[in-house]
C-alpha positions, 0 to 999 in steps of 0.5 A, spaced: 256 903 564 250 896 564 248 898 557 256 898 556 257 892 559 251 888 555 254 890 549 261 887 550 260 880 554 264 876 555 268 872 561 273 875 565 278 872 562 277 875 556 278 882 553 274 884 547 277 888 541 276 895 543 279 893 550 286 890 546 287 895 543 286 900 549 290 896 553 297 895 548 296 902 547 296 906 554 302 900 555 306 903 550 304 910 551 304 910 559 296 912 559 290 912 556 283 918 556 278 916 561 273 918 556 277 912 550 276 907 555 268 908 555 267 904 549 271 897 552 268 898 561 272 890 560 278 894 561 276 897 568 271 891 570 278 887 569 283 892 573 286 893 568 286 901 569 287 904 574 287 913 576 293 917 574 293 920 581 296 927 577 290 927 572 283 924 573 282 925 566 287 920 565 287 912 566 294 909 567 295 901 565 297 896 570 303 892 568 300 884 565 305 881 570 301 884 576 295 883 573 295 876 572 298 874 579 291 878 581 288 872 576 293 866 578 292 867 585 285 864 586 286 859 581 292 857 585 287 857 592 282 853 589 287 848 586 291 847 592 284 846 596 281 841 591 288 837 592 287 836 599 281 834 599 283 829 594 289 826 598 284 826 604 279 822 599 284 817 596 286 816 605 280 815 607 279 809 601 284 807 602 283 801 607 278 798 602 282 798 597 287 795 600 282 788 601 280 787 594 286 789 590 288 782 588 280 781 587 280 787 583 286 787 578 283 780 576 276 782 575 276 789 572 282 788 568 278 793 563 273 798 565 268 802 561 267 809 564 262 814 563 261 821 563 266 827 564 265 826 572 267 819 572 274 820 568 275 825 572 275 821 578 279 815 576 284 819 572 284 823 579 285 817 583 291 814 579 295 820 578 295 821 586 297 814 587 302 814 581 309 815 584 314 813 578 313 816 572 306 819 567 306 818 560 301 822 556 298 821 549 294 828 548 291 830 541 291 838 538 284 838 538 282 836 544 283 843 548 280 847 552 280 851 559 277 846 564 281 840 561 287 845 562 285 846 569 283 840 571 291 837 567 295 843 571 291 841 578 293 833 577 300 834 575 302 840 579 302 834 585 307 829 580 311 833 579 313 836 586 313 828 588 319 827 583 314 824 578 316 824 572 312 826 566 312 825 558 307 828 554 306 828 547 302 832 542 302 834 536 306 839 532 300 844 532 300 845 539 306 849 538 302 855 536 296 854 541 297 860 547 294 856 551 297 849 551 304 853 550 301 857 557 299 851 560 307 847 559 310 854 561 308 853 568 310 846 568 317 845 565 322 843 569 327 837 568 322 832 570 317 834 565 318 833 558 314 835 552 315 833 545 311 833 538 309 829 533 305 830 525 299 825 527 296 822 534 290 818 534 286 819 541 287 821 548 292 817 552 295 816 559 299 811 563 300 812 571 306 806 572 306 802 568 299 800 572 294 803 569 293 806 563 286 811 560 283 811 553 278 815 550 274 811 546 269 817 543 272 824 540 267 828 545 271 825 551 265 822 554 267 815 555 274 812 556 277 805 558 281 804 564 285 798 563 289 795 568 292 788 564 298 787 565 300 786 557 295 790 554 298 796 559 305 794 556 303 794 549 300 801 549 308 802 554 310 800 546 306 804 542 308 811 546 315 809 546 315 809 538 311 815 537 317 818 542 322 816 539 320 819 532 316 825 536 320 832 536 321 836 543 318 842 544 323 846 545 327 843 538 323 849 534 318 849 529 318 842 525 315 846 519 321 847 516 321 847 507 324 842 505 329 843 498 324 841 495 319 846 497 314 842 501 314 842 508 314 836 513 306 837 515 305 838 507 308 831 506 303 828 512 298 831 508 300 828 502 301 822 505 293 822 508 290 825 501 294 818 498 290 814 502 283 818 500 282 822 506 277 828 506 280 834 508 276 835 515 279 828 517 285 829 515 284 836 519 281 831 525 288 827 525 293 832 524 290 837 530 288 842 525 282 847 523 280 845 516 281 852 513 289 851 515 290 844 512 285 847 505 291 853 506 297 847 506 293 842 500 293 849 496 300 850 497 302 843 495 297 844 489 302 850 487 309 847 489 307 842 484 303 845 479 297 841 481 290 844 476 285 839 480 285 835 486 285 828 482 291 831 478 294 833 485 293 826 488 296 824 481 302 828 481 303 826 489 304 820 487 308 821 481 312 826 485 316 820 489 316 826 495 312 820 499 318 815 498 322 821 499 319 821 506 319 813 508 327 812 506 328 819 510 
């Protein structure tokens, strides 16, 4: 079994090919061979099998929805813990808060925080003292498991104080399991989701208050903006992104268009013009590289492009981008 496991490593919340596959297969056909499951011990490691109490030699599924309330509910505990001790916290500085927050607003009007840990730390403390409304600006290709924890544990308290909360992400988020997982256990009449083709970087916006931007792709370092008319301005610029977004429950907005080229082949189009490389147009519009080459190769072929000088030339000829501004 430890010579097993050293083959197959990998997180607990993870399965590796061999496991999958046995476990969608004995979900299908009610049990799978105990000597079969020799080759994937995740599936055992994880309680995902247990004995058929009929024949030992045989190993039963449990059902994914017992399963993973067996995983949710320590992650539950520990959210609920780590928000309690965020509202004692934020009581206990409460008091000298209060004594310089005149002093303050006109000082630090922009602050530059360093370091995932203080982001975290002023994000946190904004959210818990937010009362009316979030806006959140949240790019594709920032995305990962614990900034998705660290998302659910600050909004669940919003949301159960009747914060409403407006969130943007870009159109490829709607083919990421995780940030769909993610929205799933949030939506409610509250909490609104939309997409849009482009985002620039991360953004949120407690009350019109205070705003967070980051200011560097690896999240490191961001600006706390606490100016009146530069939180308004950035009020503005989320509004004009909303207003053009798609909500997320609208269906795939990658729809082909009469002329054959689907709405993110004209934002690539659009990108291309300007002379952007294929890894900063993946960056801008939330994609791996390979998929947006997939889509420049389809765009060459919808318009009979040999080159990529040719294809540049005929996006232009094409008139598909006016097509798109006069839309």
């Amino acid at each position: 079994m430890n010579q097993a496991k050293a083959i197959h490593p990998h997180a607990a919340t993870d399965l590796c090919d061999e496991g999958s596959r046995l476990y969608a297969h004995a979900l299908r056909t009610g049990r799978v061979a105990r000597v079969d499951v020799k080759s994937a011990p995740c599936l055992l490691d994880s309680a995902l099998l247990h004995a058929d109490p009929a024949d030992p030699n045989w190993l039963c599924p449990v059902p994914p929805s017992v399963a993973l309330a067996r995983r949710l509910n320590p992650i539950e505990r520990e959210i609920t813990e780590r928000r309690r001790l965020s509202i004692q916290l934020a009581d206990a500085f409460e008091p000298f808060m209060n004594l310089s927050a005149q002093d303050a607003a006109s000082a630090h009007s922009i602050t530059v925080l360093e370091g995932s840990e203080r982001i975290n730390a002023a994000l946190n403390l904004s959210t818990i003292q937010c009362q009316t409304e979030m806006l959140t600006v949240q790019p594709s290709f920032h995305i990962s498991e614990r900034s998705l924890l660290l998302g659910l544990e600050r909004d669940r308290p919003l949301i159960e104080r009747g914060v409403r909360i407006r969130t943007l992400y870009q159109h490829t988020a709607r083919y990421n399991p995780k940030k769909l997982a993610y929205v799933d256990q949030l939506s409610n009449g509250k909490v609104e989701y939309r997409t849009i083709d482009e985002l620039v970087e991360r953004l949120v916006i407690c009350d019109e208050t205070v705003a967070f931007i980051a200011v560097r792709e690896d999240q490191q370092v961001a600006l706390e903006v606490r100016h009146p008319s530069l939180v308004r301005y950035l009020i503005k610029v989320f509004e004009f992104m909303w207003g053009r977004a798609v909500p997320l429950s609208a269906g795939a907005p990658y729809e082909t268009a009469p002329d054959g080229i689907t709405d993110i082949q004209h934002s690539i189009a659009k990108l291309l013009i300007e002379g952007h490389v294929d890894e900063a147009i993946a960056r801008r519009l939330g994609m791996n590289v390979r998929t947006c080459r997939a889509h420049i190769a389809k765009l060459a072929a919808v318009l009979g492009s040999g080159s990529r000088a040719q294809l540049g030339y005929l996006i232009a000829q094409s008139g598909i981008l006016a097509q798109e501004s006069g839309s």
